[in-house]
N, C-alpha and C positions, 0 to 999 in steps of 0.2 A: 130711822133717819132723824137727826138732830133739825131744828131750826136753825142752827146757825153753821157756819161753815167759812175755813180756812184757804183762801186759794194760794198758794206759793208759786211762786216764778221763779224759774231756776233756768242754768244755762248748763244743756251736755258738755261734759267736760273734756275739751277735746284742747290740745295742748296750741297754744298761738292763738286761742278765739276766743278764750276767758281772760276778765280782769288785767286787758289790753292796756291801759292806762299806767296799771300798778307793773305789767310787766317791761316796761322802759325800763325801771329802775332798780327791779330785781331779777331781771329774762322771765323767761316762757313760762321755764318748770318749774320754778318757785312761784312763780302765781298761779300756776295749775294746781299745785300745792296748797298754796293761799286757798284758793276758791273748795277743792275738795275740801277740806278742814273745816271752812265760813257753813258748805250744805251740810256735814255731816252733822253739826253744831246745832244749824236749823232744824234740823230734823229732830234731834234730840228734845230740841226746845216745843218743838208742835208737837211730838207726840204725848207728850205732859197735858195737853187740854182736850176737852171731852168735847169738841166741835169737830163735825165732819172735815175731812181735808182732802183737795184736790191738787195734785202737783201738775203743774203747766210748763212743758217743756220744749225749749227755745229751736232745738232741727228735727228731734224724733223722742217715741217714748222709750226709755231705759226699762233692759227688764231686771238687770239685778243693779242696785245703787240702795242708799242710805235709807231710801225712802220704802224701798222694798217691804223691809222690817215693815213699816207703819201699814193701819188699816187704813188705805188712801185708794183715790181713783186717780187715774195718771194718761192725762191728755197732753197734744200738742199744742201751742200757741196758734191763734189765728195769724193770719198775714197784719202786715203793715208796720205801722210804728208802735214804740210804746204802748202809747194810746190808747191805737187798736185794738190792742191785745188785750189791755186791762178791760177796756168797756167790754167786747165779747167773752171777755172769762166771766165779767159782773154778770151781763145779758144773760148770760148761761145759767150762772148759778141763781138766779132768782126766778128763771123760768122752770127750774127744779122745784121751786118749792120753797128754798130756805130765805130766810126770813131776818137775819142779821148776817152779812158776809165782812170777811174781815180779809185782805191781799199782803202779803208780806213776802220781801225779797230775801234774798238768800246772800245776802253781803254786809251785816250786823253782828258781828262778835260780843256786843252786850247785850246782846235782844236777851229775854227773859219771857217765861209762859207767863209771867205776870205781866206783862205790859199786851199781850194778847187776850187773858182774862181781865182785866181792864178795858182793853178796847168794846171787849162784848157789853160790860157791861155798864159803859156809856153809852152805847149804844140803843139801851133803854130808855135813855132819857134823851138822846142828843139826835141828831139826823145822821151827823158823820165824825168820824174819827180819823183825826191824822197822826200819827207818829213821827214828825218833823224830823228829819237826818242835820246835821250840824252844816252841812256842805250846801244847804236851802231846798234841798230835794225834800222827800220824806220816803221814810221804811213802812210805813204802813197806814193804810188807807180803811177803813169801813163804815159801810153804807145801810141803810135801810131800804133803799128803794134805788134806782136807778139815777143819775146826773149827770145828763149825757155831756155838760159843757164841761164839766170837768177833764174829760178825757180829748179835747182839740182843744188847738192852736195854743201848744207847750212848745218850748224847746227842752227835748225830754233829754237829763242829763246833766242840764246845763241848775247853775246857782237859784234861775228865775221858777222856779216850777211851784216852791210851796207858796211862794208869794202872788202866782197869777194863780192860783188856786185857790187860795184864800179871798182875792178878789171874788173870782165864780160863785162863794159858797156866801157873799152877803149876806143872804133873805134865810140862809140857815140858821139852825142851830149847831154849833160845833163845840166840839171835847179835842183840846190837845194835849197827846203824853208830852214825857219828858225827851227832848231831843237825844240822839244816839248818833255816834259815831258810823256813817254809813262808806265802808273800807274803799274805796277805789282809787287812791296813790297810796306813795310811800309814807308823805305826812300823815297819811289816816291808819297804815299800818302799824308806823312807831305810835302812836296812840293806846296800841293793843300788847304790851310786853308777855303777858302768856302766847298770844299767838304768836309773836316773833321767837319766844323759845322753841316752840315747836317745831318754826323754821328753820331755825340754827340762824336766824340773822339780826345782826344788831348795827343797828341805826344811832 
């Protein structure tokens, strides 16, 4: 077992319940599309780093999916909001044991294993690490120890979250990457021209 470890948050891909937002503007099955492509991508990208990885999934566990391949442990998400989810994925994985946890979503077509091996290892020197998404959100979070204001009283989704966040983390120390394009309209898609080839669509 590694000290450090990967939690991914992914959503079963089930056609009209993914990347809701993006599919206004391009229907269902091209954002179902969208999103398959965005995990298999993820996946690709995690299985590149030598930290244990837990994939956390949003209505049941998948038995064959992208992640299958990976040497991973594959849980549900707990109830609630956002939030919820993230603080009892954190709760969890630090009452295992590991010792640098790092959370990343499955909706960043630039993400890179290097900005995950970064994250670890600010992680050494810093309390937490945010991965800021350009939209005010952030793709990636990691912690050293538990903070639990971190995960209440967000509106999760919305522009305000890396900003009331940043507020929470005053009395820390913090390490921020470089902001990344986190996909969830169409303006965030045309962003991406390799992934619109794949989808045959141009913006």
């Amino acid at each position: 077992m590694s000290n450090q470890l990967i939690i991914i948050f992914v959503r079963n891909p089930e056609l009209g319940r993914v990347k809701t937002r993006l599919a206004k503007a391009i229907g269902d099955e091209a954002a179902l599309e969208t999103y398959k492509i965005l995990t298999k991508h993820t996946a690709k990208i995690a299985a590149k780093s030598t930290a244990d990885k837990i994939v956390f999934y949003s209505q049941y566990v998948e038995d064959k999916d992208p992640w299958t391949l990976l040497e991973c442990k594959k849980k549900k998400q707990a109830e609630g909001d956002l939030g919820d989810k993230m603080s009892a994925a954190f709760e969890q994985a630090f009452s295992l044991g590991y010792k640098q946890v790092v959370i990343v979503g499955s909706d960043v077509y630039s993400l890179k294993t290097e900005h995950i091996t970064t994250a670890f290892a600010q992680l050494s020197k810093k309390d937490v690490v945010i991965g800021p998404a350009e939209d005010g959100g952030y793709y990636l979070l990691g912690l050293n120890f538990m903070i639990p204001e971190l995960f209440k009283h967000k509106k999760w989704g919305s522009s305000t979250v890396l900003e009331n966040s940043l507020k929470d983390l005053k009395k820390f120390n913090i390490s921020l990457l470089e902001p990344l394009n986190d996909i969830d309209h169409f303006e965030d898609l045309k962003k991406e021209p390799q992934l619109l080839k794949q989808l045959n669509i141009y913006g």
